[in-house]
C-alpha positions in Angstrom: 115.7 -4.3 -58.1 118.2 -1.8 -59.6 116.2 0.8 -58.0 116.5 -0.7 -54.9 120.2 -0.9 -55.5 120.6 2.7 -56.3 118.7 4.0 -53.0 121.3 2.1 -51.1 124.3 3.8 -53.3 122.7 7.3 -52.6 122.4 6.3 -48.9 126.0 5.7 -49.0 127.3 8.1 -50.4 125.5 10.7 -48.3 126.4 9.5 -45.6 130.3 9.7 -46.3 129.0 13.3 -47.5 126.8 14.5 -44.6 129.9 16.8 -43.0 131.4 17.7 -45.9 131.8 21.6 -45.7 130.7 22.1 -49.0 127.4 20.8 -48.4 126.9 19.0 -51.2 123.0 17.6 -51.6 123.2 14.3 -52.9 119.5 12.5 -53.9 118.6 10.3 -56.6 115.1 10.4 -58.8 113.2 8.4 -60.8 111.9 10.0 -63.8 109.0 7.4 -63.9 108.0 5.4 -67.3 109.1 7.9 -70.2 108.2 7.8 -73.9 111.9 7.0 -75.5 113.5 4.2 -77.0 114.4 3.1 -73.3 110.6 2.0 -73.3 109.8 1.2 -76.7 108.0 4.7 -76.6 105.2 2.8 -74.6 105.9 5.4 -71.2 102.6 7.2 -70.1 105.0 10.5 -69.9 106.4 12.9 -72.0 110.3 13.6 -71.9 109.2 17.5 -70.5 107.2 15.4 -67.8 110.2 12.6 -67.2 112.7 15.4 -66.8 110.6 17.3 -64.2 111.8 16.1 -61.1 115.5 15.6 -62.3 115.5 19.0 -63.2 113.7 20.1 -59.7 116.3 18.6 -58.0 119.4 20.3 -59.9 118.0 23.2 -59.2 117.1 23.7 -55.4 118.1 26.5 -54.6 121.7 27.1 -52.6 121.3 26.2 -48.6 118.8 23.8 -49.3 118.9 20.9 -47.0 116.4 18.4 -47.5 115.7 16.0 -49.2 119.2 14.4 -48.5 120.1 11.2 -49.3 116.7 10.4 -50.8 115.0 8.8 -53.4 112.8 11.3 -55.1 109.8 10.7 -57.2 107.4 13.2 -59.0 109.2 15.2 -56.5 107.9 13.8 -53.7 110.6 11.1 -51.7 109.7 8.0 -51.8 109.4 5.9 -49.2 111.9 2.6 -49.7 110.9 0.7 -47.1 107.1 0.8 -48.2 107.8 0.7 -52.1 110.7 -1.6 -51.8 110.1 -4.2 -49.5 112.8 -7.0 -48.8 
């Protein structure tokens, strides 16, 4: 559920963003199930592979427009409405 929840936060808050001069890309990401003490260092990935898309999405390069307003997954959006169903 909490992901859920956070989609709908990121939705949000782009859209109060989306005419913003600045042009601010906001997105969230899920890192997926990481070896740390968060998982009781049962994740299948490393902290290098957890932090891939995070980092991916930090650093799009200026201009970029898309994703926006997504959740993004092995940096790839994910669709909600098929992963998350009501």
């Amino acid at each position: 559920m909490s992901k859920v929840g956070l989609w709908k936060a990121t939705a949000i808050l782009a859209e109060q963003f989306k005419s913003d001069p600045r042009h601010i890309l906001i997105n969230s990401c899920c890192p997926g199930y990481v070896n740390t003490d968060m998982s009781s260092h049962k994740g299948t990935k490393t902290i290098l592979e957890g932090a891939d898309t995070p980092v991916y999405l930090a650093t799009l390069p200026k201009g970029t427009t898309e994703p926006y307003g997504q959740l993004v997954s092995e940096r790839k959006v994910v669709d909600v409405d098929k992963e998350c169903p009501p």
